[in-house]
TIMARPA-901744 format. One record per atom (N, C-alpha, C): residue number from 0; atom name; x, y, z. Coordinates in steps of 0.02 Angstrom, whole numbers, plus 50000, padded with zeros to 5 digits. Layout:
  num  atomo   east  north     up
  NUM     CA      X      Y      Z
...
This chain:
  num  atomo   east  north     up
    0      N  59292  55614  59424
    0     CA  59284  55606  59496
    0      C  59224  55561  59510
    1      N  59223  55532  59573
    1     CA  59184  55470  59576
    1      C  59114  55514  59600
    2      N  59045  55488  59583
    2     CA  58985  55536  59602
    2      C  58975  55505  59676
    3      N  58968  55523  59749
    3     CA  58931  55485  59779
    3      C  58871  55504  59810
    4      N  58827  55537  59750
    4     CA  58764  55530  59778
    4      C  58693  55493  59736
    5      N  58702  55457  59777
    5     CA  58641  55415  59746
    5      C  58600  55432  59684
    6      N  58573  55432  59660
    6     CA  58551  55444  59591
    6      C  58469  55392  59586
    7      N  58438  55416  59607
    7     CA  58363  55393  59637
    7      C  58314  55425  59586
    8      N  58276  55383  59520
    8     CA  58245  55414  59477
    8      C  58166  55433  59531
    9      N  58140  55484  59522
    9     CA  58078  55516  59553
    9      C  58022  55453  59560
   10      N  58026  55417  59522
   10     CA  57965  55363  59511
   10      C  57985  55309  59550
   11      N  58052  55289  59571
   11     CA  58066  55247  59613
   11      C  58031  55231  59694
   12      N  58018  55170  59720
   12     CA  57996  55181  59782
   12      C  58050  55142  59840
   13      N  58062  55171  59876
   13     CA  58120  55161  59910
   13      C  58105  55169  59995
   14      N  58106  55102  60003
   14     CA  58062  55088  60078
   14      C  58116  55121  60130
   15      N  58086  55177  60180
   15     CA  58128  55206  60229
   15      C  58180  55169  60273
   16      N  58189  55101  60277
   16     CA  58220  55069  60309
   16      C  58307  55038  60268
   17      N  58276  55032  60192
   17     CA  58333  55026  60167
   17      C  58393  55066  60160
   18      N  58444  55032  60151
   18     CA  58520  55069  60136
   18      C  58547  55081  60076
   19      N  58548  55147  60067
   19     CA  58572  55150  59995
   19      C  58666  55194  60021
   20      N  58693  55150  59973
   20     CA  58765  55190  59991
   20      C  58776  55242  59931
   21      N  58834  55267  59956
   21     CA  58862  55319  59901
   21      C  58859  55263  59839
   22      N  58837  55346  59790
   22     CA  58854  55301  59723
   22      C  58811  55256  59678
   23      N  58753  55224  59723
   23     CA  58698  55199  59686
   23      C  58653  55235  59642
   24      N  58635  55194  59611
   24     CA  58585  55238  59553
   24      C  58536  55165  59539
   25      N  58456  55216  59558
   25     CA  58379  55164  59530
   25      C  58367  55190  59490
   26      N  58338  55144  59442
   26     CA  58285  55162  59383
   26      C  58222  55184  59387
   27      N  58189  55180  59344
   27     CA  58128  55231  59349
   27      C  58080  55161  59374
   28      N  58032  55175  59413
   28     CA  57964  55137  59454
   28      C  58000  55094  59462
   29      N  58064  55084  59488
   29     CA  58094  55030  59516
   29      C  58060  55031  59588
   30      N  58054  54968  59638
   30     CA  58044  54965  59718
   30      C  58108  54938  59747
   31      N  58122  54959  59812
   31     CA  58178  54930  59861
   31      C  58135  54925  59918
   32      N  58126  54846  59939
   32     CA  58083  54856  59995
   32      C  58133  54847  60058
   33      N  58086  54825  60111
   33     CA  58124  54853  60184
   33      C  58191  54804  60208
   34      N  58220  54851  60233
   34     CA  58294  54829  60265
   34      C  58348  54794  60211
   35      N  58329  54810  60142
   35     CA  58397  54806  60074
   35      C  58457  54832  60094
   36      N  58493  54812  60095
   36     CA  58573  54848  60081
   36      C  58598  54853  60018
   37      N  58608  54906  59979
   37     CA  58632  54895  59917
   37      C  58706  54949  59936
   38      N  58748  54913  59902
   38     CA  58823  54942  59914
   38      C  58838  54998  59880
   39      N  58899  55033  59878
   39     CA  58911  55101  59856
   39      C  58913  55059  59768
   40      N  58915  55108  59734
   40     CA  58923  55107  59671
   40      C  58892  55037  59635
   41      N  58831  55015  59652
   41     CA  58776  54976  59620
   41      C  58749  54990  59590
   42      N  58715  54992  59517
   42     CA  58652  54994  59477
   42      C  58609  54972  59461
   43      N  58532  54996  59455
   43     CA  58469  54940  59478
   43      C  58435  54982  59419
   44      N  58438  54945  59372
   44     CA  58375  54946  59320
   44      C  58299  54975  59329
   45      N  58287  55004  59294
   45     CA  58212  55027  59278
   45      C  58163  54962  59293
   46      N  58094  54966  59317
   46     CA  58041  54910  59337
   46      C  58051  54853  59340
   47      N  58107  54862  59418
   47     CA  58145  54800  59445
   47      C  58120  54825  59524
   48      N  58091  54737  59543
   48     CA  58096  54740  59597
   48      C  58144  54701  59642
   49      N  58166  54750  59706
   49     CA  58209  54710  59761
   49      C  58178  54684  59817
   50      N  58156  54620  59839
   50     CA  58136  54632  59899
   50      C  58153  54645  59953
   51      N  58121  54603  60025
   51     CA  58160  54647  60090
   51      C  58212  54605  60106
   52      N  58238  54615  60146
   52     CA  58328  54615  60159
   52      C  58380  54584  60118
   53      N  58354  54603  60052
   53     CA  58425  54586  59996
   53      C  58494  54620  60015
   54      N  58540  54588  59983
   54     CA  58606  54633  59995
   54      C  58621  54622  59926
   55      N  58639  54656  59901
   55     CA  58670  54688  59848
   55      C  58748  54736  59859
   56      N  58811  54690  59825
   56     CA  58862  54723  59829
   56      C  58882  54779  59803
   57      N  58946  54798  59823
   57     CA  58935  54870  59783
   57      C  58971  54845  59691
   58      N  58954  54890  59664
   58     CA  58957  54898  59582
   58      C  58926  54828  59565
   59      N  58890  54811  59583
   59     CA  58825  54745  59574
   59      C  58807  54790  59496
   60      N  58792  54785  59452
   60     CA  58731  54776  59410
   60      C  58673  54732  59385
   61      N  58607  54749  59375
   61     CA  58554  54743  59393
   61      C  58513  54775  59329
   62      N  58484  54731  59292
   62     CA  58453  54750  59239
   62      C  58388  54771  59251
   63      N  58340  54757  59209
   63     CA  58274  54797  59205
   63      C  58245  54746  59216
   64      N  58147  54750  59243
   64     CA  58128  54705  59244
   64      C  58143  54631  59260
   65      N  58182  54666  59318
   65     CA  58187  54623  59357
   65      C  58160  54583  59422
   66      N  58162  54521  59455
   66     CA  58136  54517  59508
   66      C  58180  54486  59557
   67      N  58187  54507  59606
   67     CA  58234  54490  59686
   67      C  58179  54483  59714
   68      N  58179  54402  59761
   68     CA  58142  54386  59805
   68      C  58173  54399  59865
   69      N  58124  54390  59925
   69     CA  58189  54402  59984
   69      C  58249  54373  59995
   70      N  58289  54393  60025
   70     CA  58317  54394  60050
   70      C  58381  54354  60016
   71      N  58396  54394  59947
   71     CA  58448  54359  59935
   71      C  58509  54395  59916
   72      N  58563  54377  59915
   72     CA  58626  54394  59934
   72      C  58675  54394  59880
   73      N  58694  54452  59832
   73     CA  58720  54438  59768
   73      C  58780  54489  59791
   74      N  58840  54454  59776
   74     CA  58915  54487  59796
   74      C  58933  54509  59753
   75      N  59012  54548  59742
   75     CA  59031  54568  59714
   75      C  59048  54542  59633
   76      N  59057  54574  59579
   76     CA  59068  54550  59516
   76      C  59023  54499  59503
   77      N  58944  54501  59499
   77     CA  58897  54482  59467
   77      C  58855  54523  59438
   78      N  58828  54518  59355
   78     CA  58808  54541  59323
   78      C  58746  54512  59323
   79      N  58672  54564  59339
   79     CA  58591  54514  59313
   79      C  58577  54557  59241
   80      N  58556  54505  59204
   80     CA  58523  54540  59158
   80      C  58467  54553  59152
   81      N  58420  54590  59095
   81     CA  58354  54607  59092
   81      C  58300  54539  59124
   82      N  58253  54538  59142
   82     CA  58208  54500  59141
   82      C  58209  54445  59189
   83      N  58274  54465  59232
   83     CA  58294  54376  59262
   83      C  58235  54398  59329
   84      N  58211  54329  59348
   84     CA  58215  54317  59408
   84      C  58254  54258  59472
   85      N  58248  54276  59520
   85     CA  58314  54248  59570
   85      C  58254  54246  59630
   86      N  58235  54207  59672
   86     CA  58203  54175  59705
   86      C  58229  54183  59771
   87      N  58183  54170  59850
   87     CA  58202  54191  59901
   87      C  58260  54169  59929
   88      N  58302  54170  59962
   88     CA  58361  54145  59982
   88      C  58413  54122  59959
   89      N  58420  54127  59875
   89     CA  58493  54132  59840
   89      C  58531  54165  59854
   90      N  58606  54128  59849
   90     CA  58676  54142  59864
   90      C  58722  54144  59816
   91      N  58760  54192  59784
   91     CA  58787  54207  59749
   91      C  58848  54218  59815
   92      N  58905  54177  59745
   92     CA  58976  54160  59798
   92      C  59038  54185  59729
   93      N  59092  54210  59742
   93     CA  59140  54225  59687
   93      C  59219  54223  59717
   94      N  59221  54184  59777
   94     CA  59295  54174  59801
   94      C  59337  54125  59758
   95      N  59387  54114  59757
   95     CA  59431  54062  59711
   95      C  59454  54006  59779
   96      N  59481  54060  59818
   96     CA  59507  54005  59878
   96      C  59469  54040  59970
   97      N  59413  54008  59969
   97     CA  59384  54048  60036
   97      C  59412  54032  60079
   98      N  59459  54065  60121
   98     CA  59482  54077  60156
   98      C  59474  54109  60206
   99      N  59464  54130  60286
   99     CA  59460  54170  60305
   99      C  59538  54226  60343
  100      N  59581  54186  60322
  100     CA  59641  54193  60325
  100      C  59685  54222  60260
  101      N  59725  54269  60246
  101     CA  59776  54291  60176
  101      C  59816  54215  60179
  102      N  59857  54218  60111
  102     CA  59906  54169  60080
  102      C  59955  54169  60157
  103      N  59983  54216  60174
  103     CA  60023  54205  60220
  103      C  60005  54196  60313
  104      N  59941  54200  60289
  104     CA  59922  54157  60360
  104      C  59939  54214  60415
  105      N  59954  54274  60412
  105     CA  59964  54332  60444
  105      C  59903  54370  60468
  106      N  59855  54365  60429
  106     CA  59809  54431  60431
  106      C  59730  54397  60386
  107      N  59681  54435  60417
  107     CA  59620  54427  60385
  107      C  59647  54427  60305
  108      N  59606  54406  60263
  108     CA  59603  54405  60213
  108      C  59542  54476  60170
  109      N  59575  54507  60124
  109     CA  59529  54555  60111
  109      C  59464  54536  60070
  110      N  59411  54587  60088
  110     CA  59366  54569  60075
  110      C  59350  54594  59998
  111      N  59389  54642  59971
  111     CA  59399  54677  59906
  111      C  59395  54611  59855
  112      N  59386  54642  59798
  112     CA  59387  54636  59739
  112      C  59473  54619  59721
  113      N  59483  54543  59702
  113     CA  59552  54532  59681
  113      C  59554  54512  59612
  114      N  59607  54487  59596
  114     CA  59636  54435  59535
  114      C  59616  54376  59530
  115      N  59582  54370  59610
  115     CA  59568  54309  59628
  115      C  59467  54300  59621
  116      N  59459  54349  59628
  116     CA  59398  54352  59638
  116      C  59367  54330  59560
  117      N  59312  54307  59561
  117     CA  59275  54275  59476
  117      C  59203  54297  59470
  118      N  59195  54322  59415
  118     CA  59143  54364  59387
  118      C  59103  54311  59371
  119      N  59029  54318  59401
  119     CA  58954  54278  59384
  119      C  58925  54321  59339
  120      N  58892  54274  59294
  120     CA  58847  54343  59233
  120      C  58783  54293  59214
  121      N  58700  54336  59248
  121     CA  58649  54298  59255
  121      C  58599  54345  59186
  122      N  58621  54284  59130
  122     CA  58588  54318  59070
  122      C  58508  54347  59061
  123      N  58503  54369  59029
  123     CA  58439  54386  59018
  123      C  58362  54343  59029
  124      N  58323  54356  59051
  124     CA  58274  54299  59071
  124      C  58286  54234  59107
  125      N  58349  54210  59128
  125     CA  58364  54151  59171
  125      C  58295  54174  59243
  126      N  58309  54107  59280
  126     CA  58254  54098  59325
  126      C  58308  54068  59374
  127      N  58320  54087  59436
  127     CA  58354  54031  59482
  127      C  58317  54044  59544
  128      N  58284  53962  59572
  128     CA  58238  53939  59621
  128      C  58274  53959  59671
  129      N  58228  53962  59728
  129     CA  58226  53980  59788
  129      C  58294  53923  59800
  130      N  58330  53955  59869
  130     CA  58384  53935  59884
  130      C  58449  53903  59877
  131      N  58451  53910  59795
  131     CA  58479  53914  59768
  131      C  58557  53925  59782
  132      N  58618  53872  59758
  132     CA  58676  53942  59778
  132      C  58712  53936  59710
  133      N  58756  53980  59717
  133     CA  58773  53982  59625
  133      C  58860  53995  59636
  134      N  58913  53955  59628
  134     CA  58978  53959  59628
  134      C  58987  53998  59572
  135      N  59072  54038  59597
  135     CA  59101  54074  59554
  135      C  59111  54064  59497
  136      N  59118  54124  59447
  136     CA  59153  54121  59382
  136      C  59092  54094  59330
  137      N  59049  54082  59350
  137     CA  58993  54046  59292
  137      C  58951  54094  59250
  138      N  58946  54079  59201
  138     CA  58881  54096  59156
  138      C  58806  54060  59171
  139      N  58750  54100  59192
  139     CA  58684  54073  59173
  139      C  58641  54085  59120
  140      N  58640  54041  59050
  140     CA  58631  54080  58995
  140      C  58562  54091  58990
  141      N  58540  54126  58950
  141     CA  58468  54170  58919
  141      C  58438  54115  58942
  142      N  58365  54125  58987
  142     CA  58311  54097  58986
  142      C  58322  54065  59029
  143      N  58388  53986  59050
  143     CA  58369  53945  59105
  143      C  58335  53958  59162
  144      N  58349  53872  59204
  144     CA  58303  53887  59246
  144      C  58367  53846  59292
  145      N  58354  53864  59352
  145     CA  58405  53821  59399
  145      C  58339  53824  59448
  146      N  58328  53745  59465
  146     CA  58293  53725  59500
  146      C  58313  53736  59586
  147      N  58264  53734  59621
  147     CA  58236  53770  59677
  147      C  58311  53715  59715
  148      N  58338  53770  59748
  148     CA  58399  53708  59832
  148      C  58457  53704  59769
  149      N  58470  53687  59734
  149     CA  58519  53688  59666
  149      C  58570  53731  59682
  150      N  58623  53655  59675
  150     CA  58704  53704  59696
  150      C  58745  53695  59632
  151      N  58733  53765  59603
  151     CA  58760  53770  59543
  151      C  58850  53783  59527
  152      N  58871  53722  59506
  152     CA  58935  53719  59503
  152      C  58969  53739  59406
  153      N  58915  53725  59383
  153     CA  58954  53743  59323
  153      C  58916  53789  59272
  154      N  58927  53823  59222
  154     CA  58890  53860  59188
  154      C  58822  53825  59159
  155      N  58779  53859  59159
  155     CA  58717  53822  59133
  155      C  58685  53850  59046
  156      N  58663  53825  59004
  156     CA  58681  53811  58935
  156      C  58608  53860  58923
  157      N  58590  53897  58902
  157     CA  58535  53929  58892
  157      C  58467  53885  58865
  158      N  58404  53923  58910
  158     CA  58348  53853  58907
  158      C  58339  53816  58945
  159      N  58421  53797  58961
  159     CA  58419  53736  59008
  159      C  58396  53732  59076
  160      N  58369  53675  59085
  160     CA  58336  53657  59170
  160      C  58398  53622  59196
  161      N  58412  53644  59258
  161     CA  58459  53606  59288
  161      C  58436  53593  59355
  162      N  58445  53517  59391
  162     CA  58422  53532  59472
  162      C  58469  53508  59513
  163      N  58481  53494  59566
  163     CA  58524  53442  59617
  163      C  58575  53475  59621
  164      N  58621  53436  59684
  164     CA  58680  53459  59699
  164      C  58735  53418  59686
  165      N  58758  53419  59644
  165     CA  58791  53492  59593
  165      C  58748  53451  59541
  166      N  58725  53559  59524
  166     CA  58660  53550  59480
  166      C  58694  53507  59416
  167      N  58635  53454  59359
  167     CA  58639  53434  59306
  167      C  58594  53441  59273
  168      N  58604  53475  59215
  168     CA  58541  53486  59122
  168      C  58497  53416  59150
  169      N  58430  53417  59150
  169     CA  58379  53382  59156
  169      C  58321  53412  59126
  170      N  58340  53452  59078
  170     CA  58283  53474  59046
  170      C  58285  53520  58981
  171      N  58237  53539  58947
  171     CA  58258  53614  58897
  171      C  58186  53657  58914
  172      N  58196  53702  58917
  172     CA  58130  53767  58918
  172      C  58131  53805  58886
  173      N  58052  53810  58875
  173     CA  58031  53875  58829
  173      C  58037  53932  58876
  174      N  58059  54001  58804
  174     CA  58061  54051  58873
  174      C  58007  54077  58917
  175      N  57937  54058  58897
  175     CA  57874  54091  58952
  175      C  57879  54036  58979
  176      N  57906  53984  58998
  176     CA  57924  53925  59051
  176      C  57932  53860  59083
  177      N  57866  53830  59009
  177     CA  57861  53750  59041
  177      C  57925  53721  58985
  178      N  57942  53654  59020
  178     CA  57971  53625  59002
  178      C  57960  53572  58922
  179      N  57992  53582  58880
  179     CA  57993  53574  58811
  179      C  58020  53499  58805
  180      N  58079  53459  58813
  180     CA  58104  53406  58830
  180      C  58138  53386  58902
  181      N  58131  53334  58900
  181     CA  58164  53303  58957
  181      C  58242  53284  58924
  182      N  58298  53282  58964
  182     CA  58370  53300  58939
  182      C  58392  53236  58890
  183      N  58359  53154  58911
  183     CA  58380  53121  58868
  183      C  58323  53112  58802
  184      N  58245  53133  58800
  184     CA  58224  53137  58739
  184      C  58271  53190  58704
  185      N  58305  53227  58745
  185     CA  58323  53291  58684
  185      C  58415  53276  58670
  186      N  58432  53219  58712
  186     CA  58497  53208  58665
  186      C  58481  53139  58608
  187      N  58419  53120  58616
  187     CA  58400  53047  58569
  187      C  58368  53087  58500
  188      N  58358  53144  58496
  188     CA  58317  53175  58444
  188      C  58363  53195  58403
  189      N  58333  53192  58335
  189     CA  58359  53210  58267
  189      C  58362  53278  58238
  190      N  58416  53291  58211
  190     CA  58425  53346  58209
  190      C  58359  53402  58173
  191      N  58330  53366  58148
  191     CA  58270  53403  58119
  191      C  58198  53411  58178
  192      N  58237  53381  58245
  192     CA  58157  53381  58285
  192      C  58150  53468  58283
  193      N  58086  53465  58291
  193     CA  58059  53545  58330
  193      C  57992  53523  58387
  194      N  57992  53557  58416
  194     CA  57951  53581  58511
  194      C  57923  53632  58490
  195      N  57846  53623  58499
  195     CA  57807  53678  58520
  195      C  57770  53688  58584
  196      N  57798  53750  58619
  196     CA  57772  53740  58669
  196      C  57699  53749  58697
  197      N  57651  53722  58741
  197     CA  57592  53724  58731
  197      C  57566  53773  58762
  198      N  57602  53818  58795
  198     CA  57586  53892  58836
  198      C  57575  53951  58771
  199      N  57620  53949  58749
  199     CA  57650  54016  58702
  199      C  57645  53999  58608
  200      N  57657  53940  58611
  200     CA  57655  53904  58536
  200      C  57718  53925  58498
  201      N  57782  53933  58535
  201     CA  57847  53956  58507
  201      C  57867  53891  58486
  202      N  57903  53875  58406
  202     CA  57924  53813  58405
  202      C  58005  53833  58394
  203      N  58019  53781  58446
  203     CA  58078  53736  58450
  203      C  58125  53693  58420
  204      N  58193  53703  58422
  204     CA  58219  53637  58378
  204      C  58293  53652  58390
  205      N  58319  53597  58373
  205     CA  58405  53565  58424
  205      C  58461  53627  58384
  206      N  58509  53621  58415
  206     CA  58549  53665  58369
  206      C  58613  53632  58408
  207      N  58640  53597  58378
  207     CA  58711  53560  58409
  207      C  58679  53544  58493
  208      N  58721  53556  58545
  208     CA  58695  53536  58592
  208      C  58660  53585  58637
  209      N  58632  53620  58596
  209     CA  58586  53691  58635
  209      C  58492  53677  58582
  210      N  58468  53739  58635
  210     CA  58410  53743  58593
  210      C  58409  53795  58566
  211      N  58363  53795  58499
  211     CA  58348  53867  58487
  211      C  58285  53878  58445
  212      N  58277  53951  58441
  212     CA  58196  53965  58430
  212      C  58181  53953  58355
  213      N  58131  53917  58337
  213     CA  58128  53915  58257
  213      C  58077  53962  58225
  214      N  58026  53961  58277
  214     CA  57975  54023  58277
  214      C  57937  54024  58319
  215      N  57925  54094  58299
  215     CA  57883  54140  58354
  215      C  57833  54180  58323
  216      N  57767  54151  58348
  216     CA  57708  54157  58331
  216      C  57665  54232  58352
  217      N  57705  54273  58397
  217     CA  57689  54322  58424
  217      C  57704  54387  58403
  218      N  57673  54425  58357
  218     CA  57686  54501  58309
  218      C  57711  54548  58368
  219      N  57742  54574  58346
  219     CA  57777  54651  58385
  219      C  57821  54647  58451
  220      N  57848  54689  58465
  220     CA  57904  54687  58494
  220      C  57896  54655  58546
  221      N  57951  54615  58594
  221     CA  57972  54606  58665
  221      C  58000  54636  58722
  222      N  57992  54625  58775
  222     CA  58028  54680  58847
  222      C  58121  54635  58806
  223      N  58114  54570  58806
  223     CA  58153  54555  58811
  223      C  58163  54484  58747
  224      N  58174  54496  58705
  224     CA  58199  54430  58632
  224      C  58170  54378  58660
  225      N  58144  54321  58620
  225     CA  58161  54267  58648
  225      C  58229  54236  58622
């Protein structure tokens, strides 16, 4: 049977103004600040914050250590993973044919979850800039970054910096953040290059047309891999 009562760990802080529907469940010292809507059957990770007037759909999941800036708007069938952050005024979209009309031109079109509808999945540590909007059906892999106004039309390659509308790879990143190559030093480089980055001192190096970590200079565990 379906639970619908919220499921609110004790350590959570949960600003009196927000909406929690049937069915949600926070993690532990998670925050929901003022005027959130989070939908029935959503899950919000342990030491994640939401800010104020996010909407969050229902059965949204929501990893740990996370960060929601205001006021942004993540619909149905999107997945965040651990560590991401998502910036003030991103739009998360998952229609196939937006319509405000059904196929037969009879009747509103439902707002449910279809065949039609396409699953977003925002990997672990990705970063997407303020105002951002992000089309259906895509992957944002581990670590990127989707630059700030960026209308993300196609999946983005992990690492990768992407900016403009419709966003394009213009970059590779380390995962604590600065930028490692610019997109055409890093398709002119040899397969033996390696990047160290000058924040963290993680080195770098090509792996077909992705990046990946060659080492990591840092003993003992992570919130989150690089």
């Amino acid at each position: 049977m379906y639970d619908d009562t919220p499921r609110v760990d004790p350590s959570a802080r949960i600003h009196p103004t927000a909406i929690l529907e049937r069915g949600v469940s926070i993690g532990a010292r998670t925050a929901i600040w003022d005027n959130v809507h989070i939908r029935h059957g959503a899950a919000i990770g342990h030491d994640t914050n939401v800010g104020e007037k996010c909407y969050i759909a229902y059965d949204v999941k929501v990893g740990n250590y996370v960060k929601l800036n205001a006021m942004v708007y993540i619909c149905a069938l999107v997945t965040v993973g651990d560590g991401v952050m998502i910036s003030a005024g991103t739009t998360f979209t998952n229609d196939l044919f937006p319509r405000a009309l059904d196929r037969e031109l009879r009747a509103l079109e439902t707002s449910d979850v279809t065949d039609e509808t396409l699953a977003t999945s925002v990997e672990a540590g990705a970063t997407i800039g303020a105002q951002a909007t992000i089309g259906p059906g895509l992957t944002l892999g581990r670590f990127c970054m989707v630059g700030m106004g960026s209308v993300v039309t196609r999946s983005v390659p992990p690492y990768a910096l992407v900016l403009g509308n419709p966003a394009r790879v213009v970059g590779w990143m380390c995962a604590c953040g600065p930028r490692l190559a610019r997109a055409a030093e890093f398709d002119a480089a040899p397969p033996d290059v390696r990047w160290t980055c000058p924040r963290c001192g993680r080195g770098w190096g090509r792996e077909g047309d992705g990046l990946v970590l060659r080492h990591d200079p840092h003993a003992g565990p992570t919130l989150i891999p690089a």
